[in-house]
N, C-alpha and C positions, 0 to 999 in steps of 0.2 A: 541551618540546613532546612529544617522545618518552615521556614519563612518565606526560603525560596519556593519552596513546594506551595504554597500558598498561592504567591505572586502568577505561576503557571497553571492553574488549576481554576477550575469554576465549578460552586453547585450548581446541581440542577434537581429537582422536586419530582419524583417518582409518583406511583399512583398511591402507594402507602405514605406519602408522605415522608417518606427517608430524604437524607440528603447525600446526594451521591458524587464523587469528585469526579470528574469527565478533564482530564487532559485539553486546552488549548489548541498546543500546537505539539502534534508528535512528530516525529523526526521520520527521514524516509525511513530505517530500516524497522520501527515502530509500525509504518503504514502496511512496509510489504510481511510482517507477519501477522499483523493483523486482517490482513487481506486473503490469508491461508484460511482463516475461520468462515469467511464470507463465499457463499454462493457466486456464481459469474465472475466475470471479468474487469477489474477497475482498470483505473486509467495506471497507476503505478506499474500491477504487471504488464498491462500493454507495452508501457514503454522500456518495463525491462526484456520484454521478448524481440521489440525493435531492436534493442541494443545489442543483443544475444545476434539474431539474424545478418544486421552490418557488421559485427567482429568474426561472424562465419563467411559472408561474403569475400569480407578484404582477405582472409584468410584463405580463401580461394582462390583470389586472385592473384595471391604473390604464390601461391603453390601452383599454377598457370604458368606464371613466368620461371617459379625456380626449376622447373620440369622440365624449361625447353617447349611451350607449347603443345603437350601433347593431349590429345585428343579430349581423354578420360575426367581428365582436371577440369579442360574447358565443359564438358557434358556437365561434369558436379557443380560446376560454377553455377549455368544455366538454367540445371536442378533447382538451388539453393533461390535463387532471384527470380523462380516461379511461383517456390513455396513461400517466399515471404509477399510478393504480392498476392497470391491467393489466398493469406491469411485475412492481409487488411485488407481486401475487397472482401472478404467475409465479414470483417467488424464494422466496417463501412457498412454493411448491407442490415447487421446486425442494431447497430445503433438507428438508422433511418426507421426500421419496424420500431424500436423502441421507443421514440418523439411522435411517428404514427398513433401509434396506442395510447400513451399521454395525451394528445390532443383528441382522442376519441374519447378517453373518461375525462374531460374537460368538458365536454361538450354532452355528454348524455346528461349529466344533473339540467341541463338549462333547456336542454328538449323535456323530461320531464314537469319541470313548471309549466312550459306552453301549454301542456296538453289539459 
């Protein structure tokens, strides 16, 4: 059992010089609670909130149709397929500032030296 633990695992050298075992490869439900500890937004819960959004849609959509068309459904439906695209044109907007900024502290060390 220990062996296998081995096979998956890798040191890595700390600044005291410890030797620390860091995981490979963790598994999605690994990532998405790990991801509870961290600041912002990763790619994991992005796409579990996608996923959340389409099974509220469809869910919509058959409560549309089981109703008879009526009005109120269709409005919630409407709702729902506003809020999920004005999330991800939020994160869309989100990540573009954030490759902006990257490339701006890319680029100040090398102004630096010119000067």
């Amino acid at each position: 059992m220990s062996s296998n633990n081995n096979e998956n695992t890798k040191k890595v050298d700390n600044k005291m010089n410890q030797d620390i075992k860091e995981p490979e490869n963790k598994s999605f439900l690994k990532n998405i609670i790990d991801s509870v500890l961290e600041t912002g937004i990763n790619k994991n819960i992005h796409n579990i909130a996608r996923g959340v959004f389409v099974a509220a849609i469809l869910s919509a959509l058959t409560l549309v149709f089981i109703s008879g068309f009526n009005i109120h459904t269709i409005v919630l439906t409407f709702l729902l397929i506003g809020l999920f695209a004005s999330v991800e044109l939020f994160n869309s907007q989100l990540n573009e500032i954030k490759k902006e900024a990257e490339k701006e502290n890319k680029e100040k060390p090398e102004d630096k030296k010119n000067e």
